[in-house]
C-alpha positions as CSV (number, residue, x, y, z in Angstrom):
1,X,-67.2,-208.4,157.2
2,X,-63.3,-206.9,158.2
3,X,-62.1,-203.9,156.6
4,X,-60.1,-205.2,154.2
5,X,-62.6,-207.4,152.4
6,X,-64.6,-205.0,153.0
7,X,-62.4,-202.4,150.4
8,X,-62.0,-204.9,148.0
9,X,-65.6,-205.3,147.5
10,X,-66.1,-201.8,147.0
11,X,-63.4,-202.0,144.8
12,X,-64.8,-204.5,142.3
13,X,-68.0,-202.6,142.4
14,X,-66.3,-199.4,141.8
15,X,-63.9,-201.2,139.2
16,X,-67.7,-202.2,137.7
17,X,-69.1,-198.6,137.3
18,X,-66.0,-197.5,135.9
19,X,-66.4,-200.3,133.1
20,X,-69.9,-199.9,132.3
21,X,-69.9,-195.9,132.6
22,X,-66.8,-195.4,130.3
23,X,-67.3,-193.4,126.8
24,X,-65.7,-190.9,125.2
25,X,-66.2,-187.5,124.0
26,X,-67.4,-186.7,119.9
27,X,-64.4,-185.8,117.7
28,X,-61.7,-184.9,120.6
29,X,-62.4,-188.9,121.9
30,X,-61.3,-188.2,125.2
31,X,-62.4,-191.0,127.7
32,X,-65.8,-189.9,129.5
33,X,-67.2,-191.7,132.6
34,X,-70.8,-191.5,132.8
35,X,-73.5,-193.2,135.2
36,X,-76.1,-191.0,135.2
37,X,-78.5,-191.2,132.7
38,X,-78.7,-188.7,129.6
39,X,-82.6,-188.6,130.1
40,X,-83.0,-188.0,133.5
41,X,-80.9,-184.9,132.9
42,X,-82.6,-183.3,130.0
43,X,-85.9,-184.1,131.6
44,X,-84.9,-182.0,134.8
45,X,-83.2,-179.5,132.3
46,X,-86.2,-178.7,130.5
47,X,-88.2,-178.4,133.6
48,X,-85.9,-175.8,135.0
49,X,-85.9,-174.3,131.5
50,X,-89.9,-173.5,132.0
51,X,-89.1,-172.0,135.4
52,X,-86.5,-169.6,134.0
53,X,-88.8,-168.6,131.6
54,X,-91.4,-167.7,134.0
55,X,-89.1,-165.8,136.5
56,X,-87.1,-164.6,134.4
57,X,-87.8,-161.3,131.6
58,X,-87.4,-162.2,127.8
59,X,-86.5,-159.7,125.9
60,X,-88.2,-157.8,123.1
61,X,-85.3,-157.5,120.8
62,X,-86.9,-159.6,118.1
63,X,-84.0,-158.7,116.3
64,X,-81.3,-160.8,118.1
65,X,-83.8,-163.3,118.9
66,X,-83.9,-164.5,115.4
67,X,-80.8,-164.2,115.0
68,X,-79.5,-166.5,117.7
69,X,-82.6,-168.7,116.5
70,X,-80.9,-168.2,112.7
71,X,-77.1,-169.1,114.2
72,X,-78.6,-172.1,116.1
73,X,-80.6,-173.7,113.6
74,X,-77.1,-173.7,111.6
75,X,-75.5,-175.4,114.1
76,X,-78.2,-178.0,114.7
77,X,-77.8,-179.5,111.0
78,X,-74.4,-178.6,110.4
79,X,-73.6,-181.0,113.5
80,X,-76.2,-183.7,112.3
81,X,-74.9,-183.6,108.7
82,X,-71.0,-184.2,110.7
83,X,-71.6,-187.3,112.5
84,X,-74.2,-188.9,109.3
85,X,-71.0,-187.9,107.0
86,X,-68.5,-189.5,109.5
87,X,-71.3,-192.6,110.3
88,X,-70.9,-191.7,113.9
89,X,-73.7,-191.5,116.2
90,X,-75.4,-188.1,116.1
91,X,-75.4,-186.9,120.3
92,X,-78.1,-184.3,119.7
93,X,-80.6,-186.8,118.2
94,X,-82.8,-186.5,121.6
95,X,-82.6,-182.7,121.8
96,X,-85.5,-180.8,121.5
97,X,-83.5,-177.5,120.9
98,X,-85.0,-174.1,122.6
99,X,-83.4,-170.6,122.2
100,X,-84.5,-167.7,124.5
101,X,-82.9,-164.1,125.0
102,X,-83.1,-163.2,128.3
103,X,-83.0,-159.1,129.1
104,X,-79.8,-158.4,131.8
105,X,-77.3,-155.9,130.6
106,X,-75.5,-157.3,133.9
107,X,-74.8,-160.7,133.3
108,X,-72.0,-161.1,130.3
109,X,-73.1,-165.0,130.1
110,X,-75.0,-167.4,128.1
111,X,-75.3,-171.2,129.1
112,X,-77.1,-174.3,127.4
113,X,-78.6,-177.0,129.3
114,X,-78.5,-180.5,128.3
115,X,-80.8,-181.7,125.8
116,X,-80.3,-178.4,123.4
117,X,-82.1,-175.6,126.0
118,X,-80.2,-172.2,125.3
119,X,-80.3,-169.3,126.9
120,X,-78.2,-165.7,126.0
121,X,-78.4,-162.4,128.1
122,X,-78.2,-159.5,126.9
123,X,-75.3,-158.4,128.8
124,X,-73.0,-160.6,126.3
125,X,-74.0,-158.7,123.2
126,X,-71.7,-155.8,124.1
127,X,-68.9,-158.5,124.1
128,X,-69.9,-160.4,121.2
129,X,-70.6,-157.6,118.8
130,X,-71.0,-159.2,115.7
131,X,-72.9,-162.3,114.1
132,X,-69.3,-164.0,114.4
133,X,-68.5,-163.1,118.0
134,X,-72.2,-164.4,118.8
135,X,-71.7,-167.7,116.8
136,X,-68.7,-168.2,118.7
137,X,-70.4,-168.3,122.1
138,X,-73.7,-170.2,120.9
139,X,-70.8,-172.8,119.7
140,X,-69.1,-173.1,122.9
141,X,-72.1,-173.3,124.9
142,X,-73.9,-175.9,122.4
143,X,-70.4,-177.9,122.4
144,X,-70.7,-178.4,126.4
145,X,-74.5,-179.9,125.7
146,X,-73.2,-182.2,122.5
147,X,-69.9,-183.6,125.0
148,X,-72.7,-184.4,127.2
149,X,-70.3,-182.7,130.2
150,X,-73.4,-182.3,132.6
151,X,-73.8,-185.8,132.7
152,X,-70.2,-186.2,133.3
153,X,-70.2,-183.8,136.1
154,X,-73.0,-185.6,137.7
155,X,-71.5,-188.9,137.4
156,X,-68.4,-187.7,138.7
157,X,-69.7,-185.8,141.8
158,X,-71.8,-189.0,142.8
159,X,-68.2,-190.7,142.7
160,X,-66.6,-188.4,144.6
161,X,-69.1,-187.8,147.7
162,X,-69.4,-191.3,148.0
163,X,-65.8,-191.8,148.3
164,X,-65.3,-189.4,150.4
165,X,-68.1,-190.9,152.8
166,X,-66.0,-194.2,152.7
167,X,-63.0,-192.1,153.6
168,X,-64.2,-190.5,156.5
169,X,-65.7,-193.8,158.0
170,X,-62.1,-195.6,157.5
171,X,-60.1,-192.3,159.1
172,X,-62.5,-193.2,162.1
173,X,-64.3,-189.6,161.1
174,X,-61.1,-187.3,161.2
175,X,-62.4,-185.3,157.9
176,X,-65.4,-184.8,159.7
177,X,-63.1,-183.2,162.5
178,X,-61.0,-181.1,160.6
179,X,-64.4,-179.8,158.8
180,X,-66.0,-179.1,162.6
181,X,-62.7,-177.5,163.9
182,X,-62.1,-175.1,160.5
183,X,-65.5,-174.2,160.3
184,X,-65.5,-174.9,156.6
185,X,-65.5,-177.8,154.3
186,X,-62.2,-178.6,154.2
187,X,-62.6,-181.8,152.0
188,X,-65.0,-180.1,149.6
189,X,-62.7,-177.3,148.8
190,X,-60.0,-179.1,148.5
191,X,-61.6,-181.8,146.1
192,X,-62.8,-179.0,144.2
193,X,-59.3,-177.4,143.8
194,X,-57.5,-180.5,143.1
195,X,-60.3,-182.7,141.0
196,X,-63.2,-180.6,140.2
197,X,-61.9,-178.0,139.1
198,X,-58.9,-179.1,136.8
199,X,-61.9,-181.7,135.4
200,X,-64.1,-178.8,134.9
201,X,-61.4,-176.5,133.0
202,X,-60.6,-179.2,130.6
203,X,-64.1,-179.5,129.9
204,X,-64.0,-175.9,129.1
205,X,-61.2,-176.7,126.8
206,X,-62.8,-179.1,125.2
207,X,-66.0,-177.1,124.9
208,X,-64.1,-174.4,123.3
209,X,-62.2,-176.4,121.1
210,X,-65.4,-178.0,120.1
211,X,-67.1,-175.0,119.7
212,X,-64.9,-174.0,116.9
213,X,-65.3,-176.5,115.4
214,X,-69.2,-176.2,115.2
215,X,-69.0,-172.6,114.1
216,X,-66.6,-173.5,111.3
217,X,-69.2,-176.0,110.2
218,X,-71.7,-174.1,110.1
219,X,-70.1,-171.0,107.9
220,X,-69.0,-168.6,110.6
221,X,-66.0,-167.3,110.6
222,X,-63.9,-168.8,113.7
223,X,-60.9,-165.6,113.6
224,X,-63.5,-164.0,115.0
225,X,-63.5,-166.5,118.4
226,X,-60.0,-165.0,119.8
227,X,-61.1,-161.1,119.2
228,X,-64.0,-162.2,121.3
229,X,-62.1,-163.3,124.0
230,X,-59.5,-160.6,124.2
231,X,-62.9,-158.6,124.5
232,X,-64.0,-160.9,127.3
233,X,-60.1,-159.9,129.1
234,X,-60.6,-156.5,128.5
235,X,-64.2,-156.0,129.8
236,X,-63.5,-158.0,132.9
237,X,-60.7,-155.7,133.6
238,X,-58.8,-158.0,135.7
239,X,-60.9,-158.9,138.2
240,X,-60.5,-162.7,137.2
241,X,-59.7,-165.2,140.3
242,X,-56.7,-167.3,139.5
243,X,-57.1,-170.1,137.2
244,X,-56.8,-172.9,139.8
245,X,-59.5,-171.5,141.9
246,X,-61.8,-171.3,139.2
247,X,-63.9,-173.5,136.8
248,X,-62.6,-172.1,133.7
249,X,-59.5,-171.7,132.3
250,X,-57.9,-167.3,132.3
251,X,-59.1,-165.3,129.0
252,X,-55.1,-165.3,128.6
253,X,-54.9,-169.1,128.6
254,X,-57.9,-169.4,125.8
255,X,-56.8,-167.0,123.4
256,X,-53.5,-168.7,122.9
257,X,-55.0,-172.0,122.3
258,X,-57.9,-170.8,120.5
259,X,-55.5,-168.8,118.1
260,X,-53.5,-172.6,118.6
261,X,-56.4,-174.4,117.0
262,X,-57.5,-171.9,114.5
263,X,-56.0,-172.7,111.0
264,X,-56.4,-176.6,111.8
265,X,-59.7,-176.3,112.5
266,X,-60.7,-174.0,108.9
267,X,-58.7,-176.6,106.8
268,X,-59.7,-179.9,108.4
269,X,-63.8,-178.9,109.6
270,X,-64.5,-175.9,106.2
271,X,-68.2,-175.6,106.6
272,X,-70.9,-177.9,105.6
273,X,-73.5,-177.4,102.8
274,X,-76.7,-176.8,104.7
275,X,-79.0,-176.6,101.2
């Protein structure tokens, strides 16, 4: 088979995934290409859930436990009662939502796996300092889980090693050269510059703009989502990397659109009645 027919059959096939993997994102209805499937992730997630458990220590603040349990629950029906309203498809119906505190005064971070597993350290109470403030990261976090964005990371990354493979095999292995003579991975860094990382700070984005939105749902007060972030500035003291070498978008950036989105969001999402 020559080159050139070669490409075009890789195109199709290509042109094929892109067809059959295409959705798009709840409520913000950006296009979303997806290929790996939504079980396979949760079902690793929830394994690596159990490990984290074991290796890592819970805390004993029963307290804040139940609390984050309290603010999670909310979101879980406020979001269910939101798509059944709008007769959209629920995403979450397959979670099997878990909430764990996880004792690290270090690590100002919380994260949510696909499929609904949560996790908050202890770190990111000093930062969130109120119900509010702690609504507003459980929101984010849960929004990145609801946009399914791990699958579309995964999907994405399979895409680009394999055409990056294809690449180096046409360039007669000259990426492979420039990787061997820099010492580094040359291709990787720049593809995570230049795709990855602009994909992954719109995702962000999206995560935070849906994460208002949950909050609001729910009954929590979204003003409270900037002062958390100008707290989030001010305890990282401005040791943040530049916002195209990084996954996320500056503090500086998110408090302007955050404050941006804010009296939209209370008049068009005012919380849902959870009774």
């Amino acid at each position: 088979m020559d080159r050139r027919k070669f490409l075009s059959y890789v195109g199709c096939s290509c042109c094929g995934v892109m067809i059959t993997g295409c959705s798009t994102a709840p409520i913000t209805d950006r296009k979303q290409f997806k290929i790996i499937p939504e079980s396979k992730l949760n079902a690793q997630a929830a394994q690596i859930y159990e490990k984290i458990k074991e290796k890592e220590k819970m805390s004993d603040d029963k307290k804040t436990l139940n609390k984050i349990k309290e603010i999670g629950n909310k979101m879980e029906q406020a979001i269910s009662k939101y798509f059944s309203k709008a007769n959209i498809n629920d995403p979450t119906t397959n979670f099997d939502w878990e909430y764990i505190l996880i004792e690290n005064k270090k690590i100002k971070n919380a994260w949510c796996m696909p499929g609904g597993k949560i996790a908050v350290y202890t770190g990111i109470l000093d930062v969130t300092k109120n119900t509010d403030g702690l609504a507003a990261v459980m929101g984010h976090e849960i929004a990145h889980a609801v946009a399914k964005h791990s699958v579309e990371r995964a999907s994405r990354g399979v895409v680009l090693n394999t055409g990056t493979t294809l690449i180096d095999i046409f360039t007669g292995g000259k990426l492979s050269q420039v990787n061997r003579a820099t010492g580094m991975d040359t291709v990787g860094l720049l593809s995570q510059i230049g795709i990855m990382n602009p994909f992954s700070r719109k995702q962000e984005s999206e995560a935070d703009y849906l994460g208002m939105i949950f909050s609001s749902l729910s009954g929590y007060d979204i003003r409270e989502t900037k002062e958390l972030w100008k707290r989030m500035r001010a305890s990282n003291k401005g040791k943040e990397p530049p916002e195209f070498m990084s996954t996320h978008p500056s503090s500086t950036s998110r408090i302007k659109n955050l404050t941006e989105w804010e009296n939209s969001i209370i008049i068009d999402y005012p919380p849902i009645n959870l009774a």
